[in-house]
C-alpha positions as CSV (number, residue, x, y, z in Angstrom):
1,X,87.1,73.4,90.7
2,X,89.8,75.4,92.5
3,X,89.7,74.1,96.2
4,X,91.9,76.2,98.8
5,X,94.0,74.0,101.5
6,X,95.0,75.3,104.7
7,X,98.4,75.4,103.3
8,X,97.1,77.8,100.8
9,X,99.3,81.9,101.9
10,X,97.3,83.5,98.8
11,X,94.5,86.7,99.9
12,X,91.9,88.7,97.6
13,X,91.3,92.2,98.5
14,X,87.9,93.1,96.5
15,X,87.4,96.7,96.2
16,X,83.8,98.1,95.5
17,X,81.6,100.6,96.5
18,X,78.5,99.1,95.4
19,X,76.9,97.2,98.5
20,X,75.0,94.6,95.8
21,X,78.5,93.9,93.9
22,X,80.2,93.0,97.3
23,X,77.1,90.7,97.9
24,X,77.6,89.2,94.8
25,X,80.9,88.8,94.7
26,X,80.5,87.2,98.4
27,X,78.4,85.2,96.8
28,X,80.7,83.9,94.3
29,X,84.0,83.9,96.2
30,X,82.6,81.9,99.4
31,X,79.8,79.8,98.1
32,X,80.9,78.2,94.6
33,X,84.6,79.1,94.5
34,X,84.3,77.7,98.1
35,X,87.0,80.1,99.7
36,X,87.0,80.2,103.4
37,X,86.3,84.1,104.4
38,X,89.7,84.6,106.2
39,X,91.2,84.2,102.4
40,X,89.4,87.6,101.6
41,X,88.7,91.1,102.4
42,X,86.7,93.3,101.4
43,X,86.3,97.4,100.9
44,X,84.6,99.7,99.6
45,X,86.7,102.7,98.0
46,X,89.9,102.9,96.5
47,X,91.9,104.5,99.7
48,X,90.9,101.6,102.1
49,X,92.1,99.2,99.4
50,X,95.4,101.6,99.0
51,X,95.6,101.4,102.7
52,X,94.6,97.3,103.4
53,X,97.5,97.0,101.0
54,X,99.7,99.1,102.7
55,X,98.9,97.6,105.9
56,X,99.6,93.8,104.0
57,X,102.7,94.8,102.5
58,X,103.8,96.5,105.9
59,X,104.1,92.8,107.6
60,X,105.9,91.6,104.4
61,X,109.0,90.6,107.0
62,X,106.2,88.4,109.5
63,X,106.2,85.0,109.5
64,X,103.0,83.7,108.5
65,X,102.9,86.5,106.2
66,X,99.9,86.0,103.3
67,X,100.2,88.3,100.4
68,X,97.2,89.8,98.3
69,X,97.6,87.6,95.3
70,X,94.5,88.9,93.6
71,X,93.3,92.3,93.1
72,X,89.6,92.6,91.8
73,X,88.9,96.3,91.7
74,X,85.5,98.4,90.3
75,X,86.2,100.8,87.9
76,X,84.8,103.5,88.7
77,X,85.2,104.0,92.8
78,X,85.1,107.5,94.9
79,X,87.9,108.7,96.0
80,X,90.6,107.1,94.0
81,X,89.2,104.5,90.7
82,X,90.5,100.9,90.3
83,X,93.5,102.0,87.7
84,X,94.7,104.8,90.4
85,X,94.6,102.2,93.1
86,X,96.4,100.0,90.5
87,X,99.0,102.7,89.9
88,X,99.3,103.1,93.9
89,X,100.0,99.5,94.4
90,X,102.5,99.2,91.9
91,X,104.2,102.1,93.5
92,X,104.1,100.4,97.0
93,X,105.3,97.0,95.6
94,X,108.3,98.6,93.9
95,X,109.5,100.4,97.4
96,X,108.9,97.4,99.5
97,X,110.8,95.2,98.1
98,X,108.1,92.4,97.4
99,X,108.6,90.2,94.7
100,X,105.1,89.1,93.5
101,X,102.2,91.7,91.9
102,X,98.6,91.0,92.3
């Protein structure tokens, strides 16, 4: 079983606009993955996931800096679906300068 350590720098960003899908996948993440809750974030549409990644990639110079490491995205979202927020993070990774993709 995958146990994080505090030396872990890896984030998920879940992105879902189903309130019983980010329960469940609470559910799975914290309680038998065992990932602390500072190791993920959660939203619920395609532009706050866009912008939480935004915001990650925009302290890509900090020290102490954690990328998002994991992507888990629904399908079908409002406002933008998980392959456009795909698409949009690709795009931001490529000008940023980052080296590693969710």
């Amino acid at each position: 079983m995958y146990r994080p350590t505090e030396e872990c720098q890896h984030r998920i960003l879940v992105a879902d606009d189903m309130v019983y899908a980010i329960v469940a996948m609470k559910a799975l993440l914290l309680d038998v993955f065992k990932l602390d809750s500072s190791f993920v974030t959660y939203v619920k549409d395609g532009y706050q996931a866009v912008d939480e990644m935004r915001k990650n990639l925009a302290s890509l110079k900090d020290p102490g800096y954690r990328p998002y490491s994991l992507l888990i995205l629904d399908f079908n979202m409002p406002y933008l679906d998980g392959l456009q927020v795909v698409d949009q993070v690709k795009e931001l990774h490529s000008r940023s300068g980052a080296t590693t993709l969710p």
